[in-house]
N, CA, C and O of each residue as an XYZ file, in Angstrom:
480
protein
N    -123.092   -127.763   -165.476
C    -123.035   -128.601   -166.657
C    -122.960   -127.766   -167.926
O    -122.135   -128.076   -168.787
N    -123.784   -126.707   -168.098
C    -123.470   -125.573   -169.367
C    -122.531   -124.791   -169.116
O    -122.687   -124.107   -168.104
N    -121.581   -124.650   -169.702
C    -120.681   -123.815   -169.961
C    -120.420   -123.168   -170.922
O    -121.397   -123.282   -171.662
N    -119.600   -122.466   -171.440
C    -119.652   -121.550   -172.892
C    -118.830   -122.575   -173.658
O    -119.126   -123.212   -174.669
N    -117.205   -122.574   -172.580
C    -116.237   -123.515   -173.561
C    -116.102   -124.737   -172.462
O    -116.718   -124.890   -171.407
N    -114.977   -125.640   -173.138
C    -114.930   -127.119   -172.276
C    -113.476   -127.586   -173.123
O    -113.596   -127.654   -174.347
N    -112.246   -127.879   -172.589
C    -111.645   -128.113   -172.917
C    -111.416   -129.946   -172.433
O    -111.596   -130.597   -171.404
N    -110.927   -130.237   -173.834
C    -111.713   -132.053   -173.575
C    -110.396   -132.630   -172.722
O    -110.618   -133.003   -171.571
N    -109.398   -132.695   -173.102
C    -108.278   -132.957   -171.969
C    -108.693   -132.955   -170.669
O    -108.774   -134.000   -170.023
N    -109.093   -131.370   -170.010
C    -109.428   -131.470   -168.711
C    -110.634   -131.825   -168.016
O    -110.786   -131.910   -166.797
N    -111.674   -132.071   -169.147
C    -112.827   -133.270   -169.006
C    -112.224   -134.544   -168.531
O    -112.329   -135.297   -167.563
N    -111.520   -134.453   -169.679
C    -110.854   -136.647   -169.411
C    -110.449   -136.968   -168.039
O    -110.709   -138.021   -167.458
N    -109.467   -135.482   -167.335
C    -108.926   -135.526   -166.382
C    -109.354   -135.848   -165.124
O    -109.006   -136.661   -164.267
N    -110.412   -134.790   -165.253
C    -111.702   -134.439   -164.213
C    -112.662   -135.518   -164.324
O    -113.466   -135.645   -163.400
N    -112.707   -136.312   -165.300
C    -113.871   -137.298   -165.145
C    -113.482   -138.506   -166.131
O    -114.221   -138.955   -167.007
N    -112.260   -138.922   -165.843
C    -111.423   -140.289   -166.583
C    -112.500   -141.925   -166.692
O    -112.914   -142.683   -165.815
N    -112.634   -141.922   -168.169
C    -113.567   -143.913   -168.075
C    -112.591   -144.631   -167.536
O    -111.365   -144.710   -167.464
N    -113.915   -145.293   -167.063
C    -113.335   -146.801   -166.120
C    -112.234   -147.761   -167.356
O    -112.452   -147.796   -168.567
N    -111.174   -148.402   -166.704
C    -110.247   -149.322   -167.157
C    -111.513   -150.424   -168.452
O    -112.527   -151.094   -168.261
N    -110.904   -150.161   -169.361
C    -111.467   -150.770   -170.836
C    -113.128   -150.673   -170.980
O    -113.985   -151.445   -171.409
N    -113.150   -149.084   -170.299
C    -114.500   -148.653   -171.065
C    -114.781   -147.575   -171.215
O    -113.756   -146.928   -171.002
N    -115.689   -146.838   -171.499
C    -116.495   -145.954   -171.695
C    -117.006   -144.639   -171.335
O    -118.236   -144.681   -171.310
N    -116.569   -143.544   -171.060
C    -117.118   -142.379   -170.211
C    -117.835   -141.328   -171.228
O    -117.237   -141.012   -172.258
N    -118.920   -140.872   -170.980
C    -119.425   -139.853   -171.543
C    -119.858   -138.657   -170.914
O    -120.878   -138.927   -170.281
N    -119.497   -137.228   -170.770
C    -119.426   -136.132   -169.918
C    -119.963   -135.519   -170.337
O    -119.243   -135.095   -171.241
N    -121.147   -134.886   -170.415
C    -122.038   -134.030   -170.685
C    -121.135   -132.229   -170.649
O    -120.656   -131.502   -169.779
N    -121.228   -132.208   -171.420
C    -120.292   -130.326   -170.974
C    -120.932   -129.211   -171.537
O    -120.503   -128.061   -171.451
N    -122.470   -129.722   -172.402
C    -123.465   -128.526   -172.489
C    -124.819   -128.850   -172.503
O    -125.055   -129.841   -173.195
N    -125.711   -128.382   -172.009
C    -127.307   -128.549   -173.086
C    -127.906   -127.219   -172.814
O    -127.748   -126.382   -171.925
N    -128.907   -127.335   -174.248
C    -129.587   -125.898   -174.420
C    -130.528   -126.403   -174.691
O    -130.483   -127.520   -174.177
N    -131.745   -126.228   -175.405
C    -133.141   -126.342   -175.530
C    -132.866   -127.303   -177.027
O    -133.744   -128.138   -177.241
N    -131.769   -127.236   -178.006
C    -131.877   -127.417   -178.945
C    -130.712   -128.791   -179.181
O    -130.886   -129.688   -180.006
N    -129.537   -128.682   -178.250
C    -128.663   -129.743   -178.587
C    -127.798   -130.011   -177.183
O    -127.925   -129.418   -176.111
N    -127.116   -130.811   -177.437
C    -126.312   -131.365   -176.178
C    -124.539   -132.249   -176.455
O    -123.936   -133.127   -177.072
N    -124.477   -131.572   -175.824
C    -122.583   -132.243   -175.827
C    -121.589   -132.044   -175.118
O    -121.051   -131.039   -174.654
N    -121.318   -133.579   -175.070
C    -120.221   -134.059   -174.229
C    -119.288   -134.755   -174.868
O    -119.441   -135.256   -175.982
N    -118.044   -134.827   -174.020
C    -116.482   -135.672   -174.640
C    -116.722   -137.431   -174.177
O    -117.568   -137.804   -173.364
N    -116.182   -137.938   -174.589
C    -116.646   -139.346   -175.021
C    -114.421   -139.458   -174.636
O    -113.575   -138.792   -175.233
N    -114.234   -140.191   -173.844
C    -113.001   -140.937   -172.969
C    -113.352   -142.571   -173.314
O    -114.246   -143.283   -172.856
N    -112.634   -142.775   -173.981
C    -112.608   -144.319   -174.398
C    -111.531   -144.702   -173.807
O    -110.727   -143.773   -173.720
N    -111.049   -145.984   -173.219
C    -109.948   -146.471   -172.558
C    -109.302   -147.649   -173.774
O    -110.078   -148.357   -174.415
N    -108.078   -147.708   -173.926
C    -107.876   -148.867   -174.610
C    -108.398   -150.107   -174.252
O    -108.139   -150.673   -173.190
N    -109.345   -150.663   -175.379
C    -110.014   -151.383   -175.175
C    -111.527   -151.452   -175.410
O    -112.404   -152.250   -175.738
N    -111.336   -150.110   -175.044
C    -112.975   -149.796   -174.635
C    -113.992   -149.673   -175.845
O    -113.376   -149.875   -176.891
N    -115.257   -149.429   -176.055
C    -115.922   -148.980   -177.148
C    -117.641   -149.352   -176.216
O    -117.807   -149.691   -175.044
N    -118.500   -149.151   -177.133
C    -120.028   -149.233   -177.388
C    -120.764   -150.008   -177.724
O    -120.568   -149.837   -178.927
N    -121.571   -150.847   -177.690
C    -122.509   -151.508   -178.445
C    -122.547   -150.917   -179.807
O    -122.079   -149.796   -180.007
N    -123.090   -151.630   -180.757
C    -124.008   -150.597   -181.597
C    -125.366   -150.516   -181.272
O    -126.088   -151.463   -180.961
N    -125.718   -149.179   -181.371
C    -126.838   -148.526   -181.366
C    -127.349   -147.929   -182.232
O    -126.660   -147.709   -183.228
N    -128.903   -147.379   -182.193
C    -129.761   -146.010   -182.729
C    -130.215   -145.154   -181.549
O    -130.477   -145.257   -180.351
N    -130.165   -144.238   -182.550
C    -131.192   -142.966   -181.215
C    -132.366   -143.121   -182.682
O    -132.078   -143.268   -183.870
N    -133.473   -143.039   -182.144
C    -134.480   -142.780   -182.942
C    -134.824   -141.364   -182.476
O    -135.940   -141.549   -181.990
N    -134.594   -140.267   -182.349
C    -134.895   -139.306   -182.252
C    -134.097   -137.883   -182.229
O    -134.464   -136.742   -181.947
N    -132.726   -138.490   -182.689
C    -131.370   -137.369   -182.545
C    -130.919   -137.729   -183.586
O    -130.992   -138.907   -183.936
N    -130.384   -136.844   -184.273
C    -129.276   -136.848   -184.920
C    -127.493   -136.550   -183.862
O    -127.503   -135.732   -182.942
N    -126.358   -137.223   -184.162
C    -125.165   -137.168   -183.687
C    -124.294   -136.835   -184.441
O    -124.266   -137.453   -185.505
N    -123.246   -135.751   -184.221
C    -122.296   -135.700   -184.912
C    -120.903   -135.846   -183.776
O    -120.747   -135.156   -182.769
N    -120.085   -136.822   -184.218
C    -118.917   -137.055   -183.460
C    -117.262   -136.818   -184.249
O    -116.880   -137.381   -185.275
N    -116.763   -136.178   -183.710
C    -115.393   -135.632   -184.038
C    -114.282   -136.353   -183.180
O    -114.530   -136.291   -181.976
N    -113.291   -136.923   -183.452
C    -112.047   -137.508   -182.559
C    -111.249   -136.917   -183.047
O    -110.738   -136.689   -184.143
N    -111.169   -136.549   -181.478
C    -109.618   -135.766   -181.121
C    -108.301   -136.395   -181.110
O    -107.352   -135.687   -181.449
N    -108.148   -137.254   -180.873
C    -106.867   -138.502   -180.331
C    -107.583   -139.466   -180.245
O    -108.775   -139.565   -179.953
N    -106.146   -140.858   -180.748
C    -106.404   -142.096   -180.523
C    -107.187   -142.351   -181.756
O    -107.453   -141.481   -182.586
N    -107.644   -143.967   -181.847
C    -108.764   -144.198   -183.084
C    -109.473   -144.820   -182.579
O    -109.383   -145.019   -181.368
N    -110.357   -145.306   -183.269
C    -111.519   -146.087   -182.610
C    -112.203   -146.868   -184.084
O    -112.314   -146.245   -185.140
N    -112.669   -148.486   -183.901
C    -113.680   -148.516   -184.768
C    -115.073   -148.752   -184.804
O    -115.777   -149.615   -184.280
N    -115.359   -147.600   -185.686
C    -116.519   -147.112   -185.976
C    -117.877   -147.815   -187.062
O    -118.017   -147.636   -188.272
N    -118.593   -148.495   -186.283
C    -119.449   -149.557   -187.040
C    -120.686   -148.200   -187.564
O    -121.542   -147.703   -186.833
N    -120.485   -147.948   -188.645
C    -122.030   -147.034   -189.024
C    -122.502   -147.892   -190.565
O    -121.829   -148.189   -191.552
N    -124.339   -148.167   -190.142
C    -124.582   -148.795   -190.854
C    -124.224   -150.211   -190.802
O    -124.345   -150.802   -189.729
N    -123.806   -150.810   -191.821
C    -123.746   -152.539   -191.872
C    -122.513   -152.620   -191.948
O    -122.032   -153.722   -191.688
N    -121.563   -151.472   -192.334
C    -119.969   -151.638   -192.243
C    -119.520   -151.003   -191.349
O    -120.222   -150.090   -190.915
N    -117.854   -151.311   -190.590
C    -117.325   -150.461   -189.490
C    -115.783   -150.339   -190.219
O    -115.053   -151.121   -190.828
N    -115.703   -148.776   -189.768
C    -114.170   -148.240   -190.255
C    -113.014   -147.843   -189.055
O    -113.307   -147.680   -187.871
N    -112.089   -147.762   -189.438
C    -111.143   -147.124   -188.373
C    -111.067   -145.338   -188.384
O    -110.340   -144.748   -189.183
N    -111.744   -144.773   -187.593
C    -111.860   -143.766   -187.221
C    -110.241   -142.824   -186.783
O    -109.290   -143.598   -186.668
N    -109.980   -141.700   -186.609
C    -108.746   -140.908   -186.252
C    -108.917   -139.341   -186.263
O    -109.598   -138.443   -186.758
N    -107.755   -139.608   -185.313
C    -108.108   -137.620   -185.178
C    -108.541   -136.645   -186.466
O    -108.158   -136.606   -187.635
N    -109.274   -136.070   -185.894
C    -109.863   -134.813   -187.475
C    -111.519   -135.812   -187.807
O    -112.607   -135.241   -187.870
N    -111.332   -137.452   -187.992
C    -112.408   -137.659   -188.499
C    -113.863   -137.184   -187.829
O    -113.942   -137.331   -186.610
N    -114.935   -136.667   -188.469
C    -116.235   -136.263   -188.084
C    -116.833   -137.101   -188.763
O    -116.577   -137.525   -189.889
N    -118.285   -137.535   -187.512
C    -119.372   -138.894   -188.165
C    -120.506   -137.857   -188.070
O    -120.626   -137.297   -186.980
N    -121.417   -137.499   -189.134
C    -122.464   -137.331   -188.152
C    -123.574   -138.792   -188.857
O    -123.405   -139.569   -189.796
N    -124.606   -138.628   -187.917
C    -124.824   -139.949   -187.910
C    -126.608   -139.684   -187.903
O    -127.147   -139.243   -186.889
N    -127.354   -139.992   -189.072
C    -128.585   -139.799   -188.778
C    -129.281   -140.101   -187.920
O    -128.423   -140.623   -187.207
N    -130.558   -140.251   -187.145
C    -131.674   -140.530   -186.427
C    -132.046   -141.512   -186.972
O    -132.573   -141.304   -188.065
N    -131.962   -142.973   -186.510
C    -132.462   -144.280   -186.903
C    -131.271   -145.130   -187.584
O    -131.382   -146.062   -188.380
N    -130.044   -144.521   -187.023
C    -128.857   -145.285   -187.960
C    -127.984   -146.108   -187.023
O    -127.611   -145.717   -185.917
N    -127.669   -147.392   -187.621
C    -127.135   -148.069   -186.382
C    -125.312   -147.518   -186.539
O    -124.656   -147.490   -187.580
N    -124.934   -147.197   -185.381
C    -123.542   -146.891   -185.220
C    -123.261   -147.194   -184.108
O    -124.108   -147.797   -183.449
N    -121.634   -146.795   -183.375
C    -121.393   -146.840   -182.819
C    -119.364   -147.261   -182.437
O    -118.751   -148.106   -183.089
N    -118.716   -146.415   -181.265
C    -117.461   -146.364   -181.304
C    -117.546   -148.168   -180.364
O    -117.792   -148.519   -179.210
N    -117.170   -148.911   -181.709
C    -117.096   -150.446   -181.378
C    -116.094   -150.904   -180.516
O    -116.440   -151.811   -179.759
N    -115.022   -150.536   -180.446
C    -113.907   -150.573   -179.960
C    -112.199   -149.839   -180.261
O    -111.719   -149.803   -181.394
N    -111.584   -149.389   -179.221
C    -110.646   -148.315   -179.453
C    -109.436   -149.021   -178.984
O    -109.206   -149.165   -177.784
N    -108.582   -149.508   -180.014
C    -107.377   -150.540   -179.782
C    -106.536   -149.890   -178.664
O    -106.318   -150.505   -177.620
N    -105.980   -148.425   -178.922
C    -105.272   -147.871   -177.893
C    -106.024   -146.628   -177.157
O    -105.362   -145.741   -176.619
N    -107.167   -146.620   -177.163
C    -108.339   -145.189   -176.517
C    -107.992   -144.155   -177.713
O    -107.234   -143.988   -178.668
N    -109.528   -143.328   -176.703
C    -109.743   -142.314   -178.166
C    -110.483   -141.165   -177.360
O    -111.250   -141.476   -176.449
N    -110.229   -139.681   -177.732
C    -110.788   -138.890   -177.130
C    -111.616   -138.329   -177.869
O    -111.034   -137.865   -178.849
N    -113.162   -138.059   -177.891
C    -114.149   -137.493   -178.997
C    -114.876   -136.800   -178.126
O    -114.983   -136.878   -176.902
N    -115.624   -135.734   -179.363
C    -116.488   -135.095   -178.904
C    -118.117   -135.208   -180.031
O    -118.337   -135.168   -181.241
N    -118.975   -135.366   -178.732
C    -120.106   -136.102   -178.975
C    -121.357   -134.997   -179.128
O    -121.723   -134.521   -178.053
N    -121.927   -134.616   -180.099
C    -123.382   -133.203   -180.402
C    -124.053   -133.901   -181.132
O    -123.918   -134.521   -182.186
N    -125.141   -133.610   -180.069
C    -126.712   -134.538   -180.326
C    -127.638   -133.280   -180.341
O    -127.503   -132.175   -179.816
N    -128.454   -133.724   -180.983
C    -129.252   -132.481   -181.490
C    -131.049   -133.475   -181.842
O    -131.168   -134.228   -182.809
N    -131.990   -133.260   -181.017
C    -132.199   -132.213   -180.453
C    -131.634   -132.405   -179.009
O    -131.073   -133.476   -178.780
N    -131.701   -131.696   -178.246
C    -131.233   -131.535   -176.815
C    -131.491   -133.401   -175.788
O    -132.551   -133.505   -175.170
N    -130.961   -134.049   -175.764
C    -130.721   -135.460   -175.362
C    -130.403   -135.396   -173.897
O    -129.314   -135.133   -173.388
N    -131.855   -135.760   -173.141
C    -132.121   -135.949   -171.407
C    -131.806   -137.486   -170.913
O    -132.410   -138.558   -170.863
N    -130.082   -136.800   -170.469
C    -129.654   -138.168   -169.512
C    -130.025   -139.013   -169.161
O    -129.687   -140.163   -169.441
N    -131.522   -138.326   -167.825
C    -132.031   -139.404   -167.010
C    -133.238   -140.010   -168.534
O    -133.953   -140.859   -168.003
N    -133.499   -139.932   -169.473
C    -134.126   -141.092   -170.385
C    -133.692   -141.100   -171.982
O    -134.230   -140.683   -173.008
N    -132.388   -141.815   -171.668
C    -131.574   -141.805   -172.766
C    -132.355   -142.283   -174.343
O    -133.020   -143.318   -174.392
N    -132.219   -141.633   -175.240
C    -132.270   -142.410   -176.475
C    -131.729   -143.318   -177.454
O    -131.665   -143.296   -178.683
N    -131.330   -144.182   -176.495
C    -130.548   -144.707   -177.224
C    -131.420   -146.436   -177.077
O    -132.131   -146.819   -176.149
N    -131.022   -147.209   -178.374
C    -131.878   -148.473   -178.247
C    -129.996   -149.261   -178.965
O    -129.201   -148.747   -179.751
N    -129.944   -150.417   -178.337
C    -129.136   -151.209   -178.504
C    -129.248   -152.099   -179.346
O    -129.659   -153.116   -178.788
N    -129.034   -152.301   -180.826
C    -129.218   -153.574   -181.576
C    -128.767   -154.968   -181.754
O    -129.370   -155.944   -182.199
N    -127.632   -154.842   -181.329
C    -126.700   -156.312   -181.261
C    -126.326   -156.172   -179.938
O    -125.614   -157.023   -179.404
């Protein structure tokens, strides 16, 4: 699961989301942060959520997605970076034609007891 580098293409490849949803691939953790590529399918997207205990910063590579942070949601695109405080509701709402991102949570974010709380 740690590696040095991770090229997100052959993430998607190697570990493609299900038809109009969601995949998230873990491709590092260290003591301090954690990140994985985020495979959205057209269609697909997230609840909105908080982590009460991470901060997130998310970058898209391809595709768009919209992005509910806070009480408003925008259309997201390649180059855009979110980072997203600890206690903030966000989330990739839905991705008209899919979207490939990369997802760094900080502090280090344990799979088996996710932080994440669902608001709507």
């Amino acid at each position: 699961m740690t590696r040095p580098t991770a090229h997100a293409h052959q993430v998607r490849a190697e570990h493609p989301a299900p038809d109009a949803g969601l995949l998230l691939t873990w491709v590092q953790h260290t003591e301090r942060s954690s990140t994985g590529i985020v495979d959205i399918k057209p269609g697909g997207g997230l609840a909105p959520h908080i982590h009460e205990t991470h901060d997130e910063i998310i970058t898209v590579l391809e595709g768009s997605v919209e992005f509910r942070f806070g009480d408003g949601t925008f259309l997201a695109g390649p180059g855009d970076v979110m980072a997203v405080p600890a206690g903030t509701v966000h989330g990739p709402v839905h991705s008209p034609d899919g979207c490939l991102m990369v997802s760094v949570f900080c502090p280090w974010f344990d799979p088996e007891n996710p932080d994440r709380v669902f608001v709507e």
